[in-house]
N, C-alpha and C positions, 0 to 999 in steps of 0.2 A: 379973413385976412390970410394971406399967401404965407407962408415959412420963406424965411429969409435967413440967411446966415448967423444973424444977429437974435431971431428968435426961438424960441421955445417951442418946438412943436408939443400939440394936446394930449393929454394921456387918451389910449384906446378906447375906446365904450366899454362898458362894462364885460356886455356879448363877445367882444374878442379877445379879450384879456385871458388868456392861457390861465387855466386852473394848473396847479400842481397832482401829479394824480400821488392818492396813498399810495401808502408801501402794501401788499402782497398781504401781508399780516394782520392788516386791519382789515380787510373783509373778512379773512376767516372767525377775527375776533367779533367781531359784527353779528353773525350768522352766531355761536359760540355764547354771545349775549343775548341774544336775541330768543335763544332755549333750544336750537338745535342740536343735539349732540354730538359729539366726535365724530362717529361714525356717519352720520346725515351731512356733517361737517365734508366730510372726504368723499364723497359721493357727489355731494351738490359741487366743492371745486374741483373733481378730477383729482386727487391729491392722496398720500398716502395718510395712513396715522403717524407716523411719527414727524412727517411734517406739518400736521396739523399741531402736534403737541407743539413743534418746534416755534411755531406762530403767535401762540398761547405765548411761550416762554417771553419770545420778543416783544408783543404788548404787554407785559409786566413789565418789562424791563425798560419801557416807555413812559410806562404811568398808569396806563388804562389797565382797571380794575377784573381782575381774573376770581375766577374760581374754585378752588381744588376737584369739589365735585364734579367738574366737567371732565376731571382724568379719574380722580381717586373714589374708589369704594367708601362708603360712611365706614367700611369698619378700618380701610386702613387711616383715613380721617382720624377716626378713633386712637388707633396706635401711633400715628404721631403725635396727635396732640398729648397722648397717654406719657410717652417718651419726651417730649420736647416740653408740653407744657405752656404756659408765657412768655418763654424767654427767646432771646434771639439768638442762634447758637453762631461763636467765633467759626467751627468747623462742623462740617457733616457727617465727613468720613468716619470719625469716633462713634456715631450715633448708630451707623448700619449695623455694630453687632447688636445690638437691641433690636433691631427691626430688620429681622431675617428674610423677608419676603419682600420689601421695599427696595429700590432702585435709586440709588442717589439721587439722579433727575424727577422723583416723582419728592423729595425731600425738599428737592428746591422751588419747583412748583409750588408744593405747600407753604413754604415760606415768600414766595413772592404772594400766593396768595392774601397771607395774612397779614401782609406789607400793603394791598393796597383795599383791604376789607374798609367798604364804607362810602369808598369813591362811585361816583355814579358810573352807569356802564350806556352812559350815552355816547361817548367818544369825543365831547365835547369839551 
């Protein structure tokens, strides 16, 4: 039946139907989950480290499950949890004189980490 003023034209076939493409951040997190490292990370997209981190940061802050150990050493692992503990701290910046070698951003990481410890890393 012809389209008329009066009717509805059909939704597209599936095949043409415009996907949405991800955002930039979820491939790196992809790759990142998937067990390649930072650095395999910025090699396979052309991309610096700390825009890799930066990618990381925005799929946390998505929802999709991160990992500390993809930035942090087990021993600073170690010293935050040593310093932080269980708890979810109001401020950061009070914490850095405890943790001399620690970069703020690598604080928050760890706590986004442990904000979505548990969630699957299918991206689903």
């Amino acid at each position: 039946m012809a389209d008329t003023p009066d009717s509805v034209p059909s939704p597209p076939a599936p095949s043409s139907r415009k996907q949405c493409p991800r955002p930039t951040h979820f491939s790196t997190w992809r790759l990142l989950s998937a067990g390649f490292s930072a650095e395999e990370c910025a090699a396979i997209r052309g991309l610096d480290a700390g825009t890799i981190f930066d990618h990381a940061m925005r799929a946390a802050e998505v929802g999709l499950a991160v990992r500390a150990e993809w930035f942090l050493s087990p021993a600073v692992i170690a010293q935050l949890h040593r310093v932080i503990g269980n708890t979810q701290p109001d401020r950061i910046r009070p914490l850095l004189a405890q943790l001399p070698s620690v970069r703020y951003e690598d604080v928050q990481f760890y706590l986004k980490s442990r904000l979505t410890e548990g969630r699957s890393c299918d991206g689903e």
